[in-house]
TORGUGU-585732 format. One record per atom (N, C-alpha, C): residue in one letter; x, y, z. Coordinates in steps of 0.02 Angstrom, whole numbers, plus 32768, in hexadecimal, padded with zeros to 4 digits. Layout:
N
AXYZ/...
This chain:
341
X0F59142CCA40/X0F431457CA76/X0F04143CCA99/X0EC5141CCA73/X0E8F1411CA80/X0EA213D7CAB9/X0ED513AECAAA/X0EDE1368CAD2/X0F09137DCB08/X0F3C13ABCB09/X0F5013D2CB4C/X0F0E13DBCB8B/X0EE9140FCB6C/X0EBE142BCB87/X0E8A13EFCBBA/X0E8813B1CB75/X0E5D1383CB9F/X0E841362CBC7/X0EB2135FCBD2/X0EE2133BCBF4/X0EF01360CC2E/X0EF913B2CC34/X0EDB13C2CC75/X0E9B13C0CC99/X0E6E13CACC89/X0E2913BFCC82/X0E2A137ACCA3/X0E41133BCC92/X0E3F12EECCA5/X0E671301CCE0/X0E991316CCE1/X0EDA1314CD2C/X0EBE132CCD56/X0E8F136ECD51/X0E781395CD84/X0E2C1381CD8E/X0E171346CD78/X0DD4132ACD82/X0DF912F3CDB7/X0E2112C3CD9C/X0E43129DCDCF/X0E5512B1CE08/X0E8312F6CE1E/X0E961310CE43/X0E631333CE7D/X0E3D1333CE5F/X0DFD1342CE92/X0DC9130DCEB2/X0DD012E4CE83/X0D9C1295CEA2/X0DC41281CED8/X0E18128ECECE/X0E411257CEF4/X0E461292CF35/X0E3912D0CF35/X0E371301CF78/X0DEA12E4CF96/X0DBA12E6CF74/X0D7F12F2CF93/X0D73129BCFA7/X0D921268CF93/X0D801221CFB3/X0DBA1224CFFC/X0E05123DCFE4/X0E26123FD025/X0DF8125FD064/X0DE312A4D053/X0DBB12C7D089/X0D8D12A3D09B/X0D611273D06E/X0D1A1249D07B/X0D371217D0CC/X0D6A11EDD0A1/X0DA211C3D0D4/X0D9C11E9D11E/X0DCB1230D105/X0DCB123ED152/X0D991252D175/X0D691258D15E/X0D221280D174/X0D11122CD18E/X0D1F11F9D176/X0CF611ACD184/X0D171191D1CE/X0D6611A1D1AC/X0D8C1197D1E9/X0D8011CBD23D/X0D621209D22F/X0D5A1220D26B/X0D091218D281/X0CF811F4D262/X0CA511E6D26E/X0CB611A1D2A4/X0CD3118DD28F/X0CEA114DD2A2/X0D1A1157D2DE/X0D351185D2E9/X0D5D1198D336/X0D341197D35D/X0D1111E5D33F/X0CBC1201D36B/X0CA811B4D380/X0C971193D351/X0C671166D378/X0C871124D3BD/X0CCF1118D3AE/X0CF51111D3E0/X0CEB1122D415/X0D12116ED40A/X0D0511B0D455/X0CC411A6D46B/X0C8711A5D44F/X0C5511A3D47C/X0C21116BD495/X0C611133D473/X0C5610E8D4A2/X0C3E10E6D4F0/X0C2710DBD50B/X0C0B10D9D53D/X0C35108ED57C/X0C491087D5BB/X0C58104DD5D4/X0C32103AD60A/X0C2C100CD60D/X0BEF0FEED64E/X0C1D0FCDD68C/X0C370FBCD6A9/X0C5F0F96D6D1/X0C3F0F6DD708/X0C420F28D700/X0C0E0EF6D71C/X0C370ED2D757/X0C270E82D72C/X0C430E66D763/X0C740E37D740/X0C920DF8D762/X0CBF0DBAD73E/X0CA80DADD6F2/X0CCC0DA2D6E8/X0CB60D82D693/X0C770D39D69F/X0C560D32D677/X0C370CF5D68C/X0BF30D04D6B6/X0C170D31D6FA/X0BD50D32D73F/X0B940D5ED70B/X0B5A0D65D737/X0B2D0D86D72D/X0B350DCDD72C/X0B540DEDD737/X0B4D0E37D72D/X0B750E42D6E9/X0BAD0E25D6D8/X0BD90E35D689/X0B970E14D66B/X0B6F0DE2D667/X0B3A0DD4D635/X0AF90E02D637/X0AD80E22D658/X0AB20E5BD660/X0AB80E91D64A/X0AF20EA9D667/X0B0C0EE0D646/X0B1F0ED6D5F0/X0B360EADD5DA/X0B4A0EB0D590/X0AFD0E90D56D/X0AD50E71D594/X0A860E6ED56C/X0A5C0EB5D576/X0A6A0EDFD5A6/X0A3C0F1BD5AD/X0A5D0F4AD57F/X0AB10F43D573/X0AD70F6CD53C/X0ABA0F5AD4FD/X0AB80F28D4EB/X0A980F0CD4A5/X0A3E0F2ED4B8/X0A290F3BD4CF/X09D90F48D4CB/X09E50F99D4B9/X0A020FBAD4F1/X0A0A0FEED4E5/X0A2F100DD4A3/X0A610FF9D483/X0A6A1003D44A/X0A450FF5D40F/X0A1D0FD2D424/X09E70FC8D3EE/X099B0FE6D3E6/X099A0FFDD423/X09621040D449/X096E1089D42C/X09C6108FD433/X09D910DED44F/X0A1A10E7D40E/X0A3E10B8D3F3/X0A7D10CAD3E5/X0AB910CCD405/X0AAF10D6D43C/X0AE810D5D479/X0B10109DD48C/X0B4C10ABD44E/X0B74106CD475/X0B8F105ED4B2/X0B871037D4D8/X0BB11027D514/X0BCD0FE3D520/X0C000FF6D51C/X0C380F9BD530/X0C4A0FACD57A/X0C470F4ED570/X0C460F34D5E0/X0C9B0F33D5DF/X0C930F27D61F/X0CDA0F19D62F/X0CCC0EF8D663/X0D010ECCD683/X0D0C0EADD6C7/X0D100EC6D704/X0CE20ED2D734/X0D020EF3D78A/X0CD80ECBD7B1/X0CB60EDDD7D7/X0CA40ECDD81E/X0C880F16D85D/X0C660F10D876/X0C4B0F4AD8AC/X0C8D0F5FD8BE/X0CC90F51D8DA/X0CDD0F78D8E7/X0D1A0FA6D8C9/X0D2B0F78D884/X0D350F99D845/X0D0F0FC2D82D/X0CD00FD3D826/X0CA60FF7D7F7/X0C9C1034D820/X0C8F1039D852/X0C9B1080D870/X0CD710B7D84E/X0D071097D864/X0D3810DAD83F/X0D2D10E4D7FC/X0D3410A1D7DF/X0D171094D77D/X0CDD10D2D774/X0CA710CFD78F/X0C721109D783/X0C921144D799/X0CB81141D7D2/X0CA2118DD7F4/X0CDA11C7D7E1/X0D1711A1D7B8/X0D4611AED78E/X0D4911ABD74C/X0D00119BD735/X0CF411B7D6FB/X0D38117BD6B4/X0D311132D6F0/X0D56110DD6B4/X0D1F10D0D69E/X0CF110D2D6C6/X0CAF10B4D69B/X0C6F10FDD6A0/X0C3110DAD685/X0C19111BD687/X0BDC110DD6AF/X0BCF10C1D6A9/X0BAB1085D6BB/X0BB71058D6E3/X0B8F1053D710/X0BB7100AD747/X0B840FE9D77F/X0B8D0FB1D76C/X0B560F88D7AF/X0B8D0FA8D7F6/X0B560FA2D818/X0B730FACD858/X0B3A0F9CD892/X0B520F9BD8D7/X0B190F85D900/X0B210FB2D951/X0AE00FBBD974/X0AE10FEED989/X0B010FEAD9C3/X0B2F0FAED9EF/X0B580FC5DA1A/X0B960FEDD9EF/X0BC00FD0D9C7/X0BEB0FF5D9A3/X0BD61047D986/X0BAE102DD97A/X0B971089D96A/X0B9B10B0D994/X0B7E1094D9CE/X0B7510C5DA08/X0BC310C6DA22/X0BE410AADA24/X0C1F10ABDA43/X0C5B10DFDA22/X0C4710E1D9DD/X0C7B1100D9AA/X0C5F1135D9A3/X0C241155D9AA/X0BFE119AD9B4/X0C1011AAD9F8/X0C251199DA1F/X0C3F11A5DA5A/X0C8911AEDA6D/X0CB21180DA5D/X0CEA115EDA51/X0CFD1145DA73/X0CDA1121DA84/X0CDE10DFDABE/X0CED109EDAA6/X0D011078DAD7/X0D2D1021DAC0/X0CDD1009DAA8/X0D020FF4DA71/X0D540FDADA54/X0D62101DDA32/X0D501059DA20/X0D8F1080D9FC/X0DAC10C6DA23/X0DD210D4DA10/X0E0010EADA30/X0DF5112ADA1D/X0DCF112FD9F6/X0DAB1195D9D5/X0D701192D9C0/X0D5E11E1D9C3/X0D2111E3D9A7/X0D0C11EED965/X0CDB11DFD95C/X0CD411CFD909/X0C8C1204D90C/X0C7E1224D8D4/X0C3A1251D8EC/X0C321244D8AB/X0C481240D872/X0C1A1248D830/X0C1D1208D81E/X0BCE11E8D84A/X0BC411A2D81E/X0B6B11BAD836/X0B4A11B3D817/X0AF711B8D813/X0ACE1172D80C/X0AAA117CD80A/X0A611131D7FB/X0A2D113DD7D1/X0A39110FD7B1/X0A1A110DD75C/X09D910D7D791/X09D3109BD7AC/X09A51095D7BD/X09BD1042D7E7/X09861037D81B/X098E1005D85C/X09830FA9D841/X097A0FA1D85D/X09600F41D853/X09650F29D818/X099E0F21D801/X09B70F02D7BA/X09C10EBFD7E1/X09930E90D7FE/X09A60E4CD81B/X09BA0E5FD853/X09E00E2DD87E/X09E40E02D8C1/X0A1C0DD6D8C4/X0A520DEED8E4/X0A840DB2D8F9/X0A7F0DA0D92C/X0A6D0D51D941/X0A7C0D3BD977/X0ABA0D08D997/X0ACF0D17D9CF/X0AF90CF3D9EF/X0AF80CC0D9F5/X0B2A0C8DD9E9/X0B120C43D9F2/X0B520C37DA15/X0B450BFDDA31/X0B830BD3DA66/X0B7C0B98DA56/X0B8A0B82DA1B/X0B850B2ED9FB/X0BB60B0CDA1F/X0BA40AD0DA43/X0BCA0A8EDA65/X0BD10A5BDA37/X0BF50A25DA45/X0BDD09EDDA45/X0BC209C9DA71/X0BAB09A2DA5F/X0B51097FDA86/X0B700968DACF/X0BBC0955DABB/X0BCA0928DB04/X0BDF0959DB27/X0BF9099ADB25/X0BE509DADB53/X0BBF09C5DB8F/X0BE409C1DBC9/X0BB809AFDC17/X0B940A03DC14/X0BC10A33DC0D/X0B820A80DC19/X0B580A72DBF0/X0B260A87DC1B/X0ADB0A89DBEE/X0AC50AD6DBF1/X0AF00B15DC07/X0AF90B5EDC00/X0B250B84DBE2/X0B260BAFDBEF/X0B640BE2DBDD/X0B8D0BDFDC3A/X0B770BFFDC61/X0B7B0BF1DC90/X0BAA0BACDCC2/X0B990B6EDCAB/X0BB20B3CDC9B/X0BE80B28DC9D/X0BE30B43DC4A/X0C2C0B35DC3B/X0C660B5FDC4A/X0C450B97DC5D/X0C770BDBDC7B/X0CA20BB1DCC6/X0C640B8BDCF5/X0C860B84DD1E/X0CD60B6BDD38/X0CC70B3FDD0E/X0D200B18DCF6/X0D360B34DCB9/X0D790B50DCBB/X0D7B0B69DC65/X0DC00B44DC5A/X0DC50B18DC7B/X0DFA0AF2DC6C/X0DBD0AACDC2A/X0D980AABDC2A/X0D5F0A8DDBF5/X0D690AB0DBC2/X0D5D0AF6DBBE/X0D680B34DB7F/X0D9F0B0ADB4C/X0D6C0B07DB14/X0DA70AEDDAD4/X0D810B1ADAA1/X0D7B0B51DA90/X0D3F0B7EDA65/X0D6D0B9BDA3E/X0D5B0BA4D9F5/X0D580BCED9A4/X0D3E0C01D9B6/X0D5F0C4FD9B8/X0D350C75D9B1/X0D4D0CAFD980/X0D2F0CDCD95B/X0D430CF7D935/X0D8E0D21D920/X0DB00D41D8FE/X0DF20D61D916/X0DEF0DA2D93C/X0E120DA4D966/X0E2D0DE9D979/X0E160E2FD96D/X0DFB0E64D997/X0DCC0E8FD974/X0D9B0E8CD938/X0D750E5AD940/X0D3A0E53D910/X0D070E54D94B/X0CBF0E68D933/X0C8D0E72D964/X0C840E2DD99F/X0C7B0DDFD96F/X0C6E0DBED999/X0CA90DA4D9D0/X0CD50DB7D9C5/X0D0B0DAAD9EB/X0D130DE7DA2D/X0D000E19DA11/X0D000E61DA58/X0CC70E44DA80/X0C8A0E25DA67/X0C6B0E21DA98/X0C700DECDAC9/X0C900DAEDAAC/X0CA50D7FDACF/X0CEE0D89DAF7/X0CF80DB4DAFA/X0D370DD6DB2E/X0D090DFADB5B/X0CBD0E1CDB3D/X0CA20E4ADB90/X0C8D0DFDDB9D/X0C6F0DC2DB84/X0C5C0D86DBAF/X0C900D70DBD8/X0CB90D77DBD2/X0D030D53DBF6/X0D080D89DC27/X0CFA0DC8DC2A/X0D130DFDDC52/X0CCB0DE6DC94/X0C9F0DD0DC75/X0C4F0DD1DCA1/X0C640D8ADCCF/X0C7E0D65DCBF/X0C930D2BDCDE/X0CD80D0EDCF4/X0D070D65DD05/X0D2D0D5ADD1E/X0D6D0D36DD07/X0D600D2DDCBE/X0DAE0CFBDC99/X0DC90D38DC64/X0E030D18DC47/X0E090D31DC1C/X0E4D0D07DBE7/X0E450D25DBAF/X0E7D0CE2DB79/X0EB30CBFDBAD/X0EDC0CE5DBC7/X0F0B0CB8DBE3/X0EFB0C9BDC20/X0EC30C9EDC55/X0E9B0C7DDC82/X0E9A0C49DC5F/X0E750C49DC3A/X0E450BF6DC13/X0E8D0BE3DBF7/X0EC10BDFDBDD/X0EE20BC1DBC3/X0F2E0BC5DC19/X0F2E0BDDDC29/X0F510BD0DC61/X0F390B92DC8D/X0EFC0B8EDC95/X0ED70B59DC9D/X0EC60B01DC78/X0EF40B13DC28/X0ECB0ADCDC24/X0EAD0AE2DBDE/X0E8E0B2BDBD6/X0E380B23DBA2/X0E8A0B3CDB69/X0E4E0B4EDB34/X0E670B5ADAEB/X0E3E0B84DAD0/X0E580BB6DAA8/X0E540BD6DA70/X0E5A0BE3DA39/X0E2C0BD9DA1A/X0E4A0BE3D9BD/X0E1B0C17D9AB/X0E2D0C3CD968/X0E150C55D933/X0E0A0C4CD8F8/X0DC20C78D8E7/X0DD00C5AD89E/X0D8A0C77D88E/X0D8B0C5BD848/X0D3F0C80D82A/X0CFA0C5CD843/X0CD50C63D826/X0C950C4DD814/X0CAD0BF0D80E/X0CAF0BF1D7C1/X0CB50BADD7B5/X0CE20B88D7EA/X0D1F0BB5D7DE/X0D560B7FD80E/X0D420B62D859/X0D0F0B9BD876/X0CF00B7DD8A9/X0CDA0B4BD8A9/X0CAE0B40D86B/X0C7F0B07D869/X0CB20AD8D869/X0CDC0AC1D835/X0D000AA3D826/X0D180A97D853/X0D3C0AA9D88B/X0D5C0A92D8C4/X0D350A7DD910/X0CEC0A94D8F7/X0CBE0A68D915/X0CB70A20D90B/X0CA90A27D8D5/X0CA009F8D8B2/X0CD5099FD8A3/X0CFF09CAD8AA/X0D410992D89D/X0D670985D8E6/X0D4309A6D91C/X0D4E0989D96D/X0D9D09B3D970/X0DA609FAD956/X0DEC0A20D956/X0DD60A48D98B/X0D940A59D9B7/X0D7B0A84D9D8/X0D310A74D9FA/X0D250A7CDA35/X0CE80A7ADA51/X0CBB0A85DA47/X0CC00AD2DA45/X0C930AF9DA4A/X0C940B45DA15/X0C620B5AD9F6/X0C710B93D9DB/X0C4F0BD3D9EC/X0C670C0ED9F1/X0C390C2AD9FB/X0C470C77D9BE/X0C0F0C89D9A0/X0BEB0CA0D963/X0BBD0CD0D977/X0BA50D17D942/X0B7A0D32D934/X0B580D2DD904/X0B110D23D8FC/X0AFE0CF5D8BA/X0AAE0D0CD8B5/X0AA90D09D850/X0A6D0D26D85A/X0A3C0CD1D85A/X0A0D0CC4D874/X09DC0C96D863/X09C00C7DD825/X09B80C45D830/X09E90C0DD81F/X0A290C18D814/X0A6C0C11D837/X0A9E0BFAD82F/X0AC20BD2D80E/X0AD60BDDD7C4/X0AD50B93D7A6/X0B100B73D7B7/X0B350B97D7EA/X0B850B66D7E5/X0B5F0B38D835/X0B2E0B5AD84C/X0B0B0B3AD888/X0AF10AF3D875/X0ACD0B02D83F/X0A8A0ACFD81D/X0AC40AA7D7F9/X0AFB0AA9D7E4/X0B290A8DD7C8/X0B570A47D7E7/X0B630A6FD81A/X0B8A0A4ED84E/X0B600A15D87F/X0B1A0A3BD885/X0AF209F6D897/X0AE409CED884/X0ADC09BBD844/X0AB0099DD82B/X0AF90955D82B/X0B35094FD83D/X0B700938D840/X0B800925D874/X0B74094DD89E/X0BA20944D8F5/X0B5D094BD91D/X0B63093BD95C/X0B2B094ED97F/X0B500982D9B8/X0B2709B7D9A3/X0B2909F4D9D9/X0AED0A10DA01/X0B0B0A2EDA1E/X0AD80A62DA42/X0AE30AABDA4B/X0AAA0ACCDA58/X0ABE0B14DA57/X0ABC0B3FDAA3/X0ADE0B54DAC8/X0AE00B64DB22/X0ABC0BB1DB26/X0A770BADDB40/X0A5E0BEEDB54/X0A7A0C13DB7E/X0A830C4DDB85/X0A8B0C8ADBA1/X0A700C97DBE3/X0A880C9EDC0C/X0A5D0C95DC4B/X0A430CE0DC48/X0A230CE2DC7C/X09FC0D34DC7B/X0A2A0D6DDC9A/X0A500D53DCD8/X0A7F0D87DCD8/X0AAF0DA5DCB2/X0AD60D69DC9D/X0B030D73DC5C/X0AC00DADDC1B/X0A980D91DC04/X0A760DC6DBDD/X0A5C0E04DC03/X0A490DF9DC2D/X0A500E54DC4A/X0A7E0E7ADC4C/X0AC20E6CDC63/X0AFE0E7BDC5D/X0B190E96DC11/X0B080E7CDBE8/X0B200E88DBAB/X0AE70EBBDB91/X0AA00EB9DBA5/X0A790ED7DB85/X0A850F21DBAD/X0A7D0F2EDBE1/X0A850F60DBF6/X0ADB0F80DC00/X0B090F4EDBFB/X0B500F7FDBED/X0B6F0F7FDBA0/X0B490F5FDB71/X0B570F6FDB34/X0B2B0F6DDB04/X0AF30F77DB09/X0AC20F75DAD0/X0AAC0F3DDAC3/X0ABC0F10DAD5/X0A990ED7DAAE/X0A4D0EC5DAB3/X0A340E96DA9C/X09EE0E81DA92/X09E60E60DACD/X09B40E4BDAE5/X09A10E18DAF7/X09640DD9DAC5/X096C0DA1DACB/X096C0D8CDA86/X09580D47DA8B/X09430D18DA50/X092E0CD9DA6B/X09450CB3DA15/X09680C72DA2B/X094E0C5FD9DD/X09250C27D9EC/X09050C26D9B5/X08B50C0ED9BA/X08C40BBAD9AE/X08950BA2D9C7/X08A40B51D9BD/X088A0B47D975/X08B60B06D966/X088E0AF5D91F/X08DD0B14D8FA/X08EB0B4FD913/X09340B74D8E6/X095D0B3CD8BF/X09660B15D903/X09990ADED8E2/X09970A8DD8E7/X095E0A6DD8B8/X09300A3AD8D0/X09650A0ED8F1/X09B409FAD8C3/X09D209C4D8D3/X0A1509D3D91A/X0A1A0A0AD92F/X0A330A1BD978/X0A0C09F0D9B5/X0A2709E9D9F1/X0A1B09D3DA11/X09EB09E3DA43/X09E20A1EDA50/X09B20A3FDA6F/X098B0A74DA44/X09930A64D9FE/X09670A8FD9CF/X09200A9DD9CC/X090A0A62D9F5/X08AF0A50DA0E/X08900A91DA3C/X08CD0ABBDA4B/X08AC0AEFDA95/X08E30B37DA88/X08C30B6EDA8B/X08E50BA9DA85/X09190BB1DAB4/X09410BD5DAA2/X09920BDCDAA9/X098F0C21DAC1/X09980C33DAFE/X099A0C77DB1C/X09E90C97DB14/X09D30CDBDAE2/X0A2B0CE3DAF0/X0A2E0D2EDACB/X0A4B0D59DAAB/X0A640D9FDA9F/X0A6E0DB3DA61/X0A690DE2DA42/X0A5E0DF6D9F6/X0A7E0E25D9EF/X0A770E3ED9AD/X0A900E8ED987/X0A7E0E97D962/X0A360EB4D94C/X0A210EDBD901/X0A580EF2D8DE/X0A4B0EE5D8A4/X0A770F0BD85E/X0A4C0F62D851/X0A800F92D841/X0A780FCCD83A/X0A9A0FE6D7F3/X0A781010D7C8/X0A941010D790/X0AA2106BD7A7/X0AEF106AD7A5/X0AFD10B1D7B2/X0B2510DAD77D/X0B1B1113D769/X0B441126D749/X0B8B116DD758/X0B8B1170D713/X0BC311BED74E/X0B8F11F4D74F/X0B9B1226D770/X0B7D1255D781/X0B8C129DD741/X0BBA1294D72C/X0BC212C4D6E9/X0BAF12ABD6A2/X0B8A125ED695/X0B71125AD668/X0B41127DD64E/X0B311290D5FE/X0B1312C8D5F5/X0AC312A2D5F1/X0A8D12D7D616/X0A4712CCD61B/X0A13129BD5E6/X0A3412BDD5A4/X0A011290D590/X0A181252D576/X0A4F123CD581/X0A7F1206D57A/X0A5D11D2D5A7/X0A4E11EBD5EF/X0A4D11CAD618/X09EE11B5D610/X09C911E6D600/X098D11DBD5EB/X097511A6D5DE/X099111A9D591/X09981179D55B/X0995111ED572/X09BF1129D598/X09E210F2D5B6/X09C310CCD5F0/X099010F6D61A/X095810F7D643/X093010D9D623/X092F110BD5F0/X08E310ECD5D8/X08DF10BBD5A8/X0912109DD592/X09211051D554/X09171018D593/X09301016D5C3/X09330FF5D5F1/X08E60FF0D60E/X08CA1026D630/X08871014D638/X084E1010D612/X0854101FD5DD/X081B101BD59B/X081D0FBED58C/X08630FACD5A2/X085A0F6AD586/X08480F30D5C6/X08370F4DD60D/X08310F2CD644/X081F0EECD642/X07F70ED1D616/X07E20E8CD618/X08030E5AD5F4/X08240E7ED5C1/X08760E49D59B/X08A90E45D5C6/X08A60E63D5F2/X08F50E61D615/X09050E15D639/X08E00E09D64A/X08EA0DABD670/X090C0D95D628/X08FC0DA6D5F8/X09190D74D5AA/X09810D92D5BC/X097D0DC2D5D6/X09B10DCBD5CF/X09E20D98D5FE/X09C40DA7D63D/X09CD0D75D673/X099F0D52D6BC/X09850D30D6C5/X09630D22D6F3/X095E0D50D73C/X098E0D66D752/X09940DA1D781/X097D0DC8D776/X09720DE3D734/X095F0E29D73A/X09100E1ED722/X08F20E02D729/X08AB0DDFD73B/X088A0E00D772/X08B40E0AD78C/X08A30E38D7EB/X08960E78D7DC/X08B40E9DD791/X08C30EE4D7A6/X08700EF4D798/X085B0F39D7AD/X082B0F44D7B5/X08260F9DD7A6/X08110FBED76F/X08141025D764/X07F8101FD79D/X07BC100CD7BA/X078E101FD803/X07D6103AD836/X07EF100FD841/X08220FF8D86C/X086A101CD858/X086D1022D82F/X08AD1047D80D/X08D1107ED844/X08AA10A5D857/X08C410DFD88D/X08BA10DCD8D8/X08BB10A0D8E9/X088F10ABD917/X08E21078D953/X08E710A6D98A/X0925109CD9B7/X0961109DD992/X096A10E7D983/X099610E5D94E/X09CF1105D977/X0A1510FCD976/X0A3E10F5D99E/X0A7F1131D993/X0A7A1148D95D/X0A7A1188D944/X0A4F11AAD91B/X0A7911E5D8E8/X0A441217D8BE/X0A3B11F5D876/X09F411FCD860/X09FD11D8D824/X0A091210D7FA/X0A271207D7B8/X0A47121DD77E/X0A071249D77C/X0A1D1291D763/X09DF12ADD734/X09A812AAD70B/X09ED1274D6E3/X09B71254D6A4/X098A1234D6AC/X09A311FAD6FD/X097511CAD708/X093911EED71F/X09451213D742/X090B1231D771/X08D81252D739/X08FC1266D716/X08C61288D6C8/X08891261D6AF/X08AE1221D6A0/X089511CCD684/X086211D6D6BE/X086A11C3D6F1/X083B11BCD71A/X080B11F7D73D/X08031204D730/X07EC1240D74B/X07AD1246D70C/X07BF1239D6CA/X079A1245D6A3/X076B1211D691/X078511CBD6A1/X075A119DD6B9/X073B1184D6FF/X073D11BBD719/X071611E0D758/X0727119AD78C/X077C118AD793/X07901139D7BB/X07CA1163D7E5/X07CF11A2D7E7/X07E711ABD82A/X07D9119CD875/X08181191D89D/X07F81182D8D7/X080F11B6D8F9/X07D711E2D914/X07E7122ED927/X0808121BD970/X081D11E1D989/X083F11F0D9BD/X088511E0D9B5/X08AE11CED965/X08E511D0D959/X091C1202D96D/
């Protein structure tokens, strides 16, 4: 009887370790969903370019600040609009003609988007470049517009930012894809690298790019081929500055010692980076996230050389929509609002 007894006693000691480790399991296993579900997504730019590397170095800071996981993904300005404002990233570079256009719902999109906010302004500087090769008779933009039966240019694919804007350049000078190639010129696409690359290997003329300073597929390609880079004339940049946001803008000599006209600044058009988020992210989420980012203002160049520029002073200041709650909290309490946001 005594060994019965212990023998239930043992079954129903077993029988309970093996309930209460299953439950442990599932209690581990839904800790582990939770922390899934409240993964966080950022949506940048190309794999490789400067904005997918920013974004996944400011994700790594911030998770190590806050806890808050967030994984990048691949887009572009005029991908990341709907991505935020549809609530399928939560996070997204973006820049303020597109913003303004998709808060509106103006071209390029075709609706309006209202829940995307601003976490904060001047995350860097893209500038426009018009890389030649050296034996290029234009010594402009202008120039080379005149004959576009010359036009042999790489430019990015199909609805991506730098490619919409080089369609309003074509619209400002009167051509357009099948003009220049009815004529004569050529068109290709392609990335970043492949540009270079087809600079480079005499597959293409000319490229034209949005790029943050130093350019390394720029600094790359020179140091190989001899090019040059074609300034912006002033009408062409008024035109763009006043019908779409753009900068007016300079890159500085010295940028690119081994270019051909690298000795003298390069007049030509820009786009600040904007770190926006959705508008239903919850407050102190967005806080958090404010403030990992500007507490660490003077590491951020380690992340990437662009973001060397950004500046809390500067953070709010021509801000092109509403910034996030949270952000405005962050700031406000480090007394860096710009009360005319």
């Amino acid at each position: 009887m005594k060994k019965m007894i212990s023998f239930f006693i043992l079954a129903t000691f077993i029988l309970i370790f093996a309930v209460a480790c299953d439950n442990n399991n599932e209690t581990e296993e839904g800790n582990a969903n939770e922390s899934t579900d409240d993964k966080l997504t950022w949506a940048s730019g190309a794999q490789g370019g400067g904005w997918y590397t920013t974004a996944g170095g400011l994700s790594s800071l911030i998770l190590d600040e806050t806890g808050i996981d967030i994984g990048t993904i691949p887009g572009g300005s005029m991908q990341n609009m709907p991505f935020v404002a549809e609530n399928e990233a939560q996070l997204a570079w973006m820049q303020p003609p597109f913003i303004q256009a998709g808060l509106e719902g103006e071209d390029p999109f075709d609706q309006q988007f209202d829940d995307a906010s601003i976490i904060g302004n001047g995350f860097g500087t893209n500038h426009f470049h018009l890389v030649v090769d050296a034996s290029e008779e234009a010594e402009s933009i202008d120039e080379l517009f005149e004959d576009v039966s010359n036009i042999d240019i790489a430019v990015t694919p199909v609805n991506n930012s730098d490619e919409w804007i080089f369609q309003k350049i074509m619209e400002y000078y009167d051509t357009s894809y099948d003009d220049i190639k009815d004529k004569g010129g050529k068109i290709s696409h392609g990335d970043y690298d492949e540009q270079a690359d087809d600079l480079r290997n005499g597959n293409v003329k000319q490229v034209f790019a949005q790029l943050a300073l130093p350019a390394s597929s720029v600094t790359e390609v020179s140091v190989n081929k001899d090019v040059k880079i074609l300034p912006f004339s002033d009408d062409l940049i008024d035109y763009l500055v006043e019908e779409y946001g753009l900068e007016d803008n300079t890159i500085p000599e010295g940028t690119y010692e081994d270019v051909e006209n690298g000795d003298e600044d390069i007049h030509t058009v820009s786009m600040g980076n904007v770190l926006t988020v959705n508008s239903n992210l919850d407050e102190d989420t967005v806080y958090e996230i404010t403030k990992a980012i500007n507490d660490h203002e003077d590491e951020l160049s380690d992340i990437h050389e662009s973001l060397d520029y950004y500046s809390l002073e500067d953070a709010t200041k021509n801000l092109i929509g509403d910034l996030h709650p949270g952000a405005k909290k962050y700031y406000e309490e480090v007394d860096e609002l710009n009360t005319d946001e």
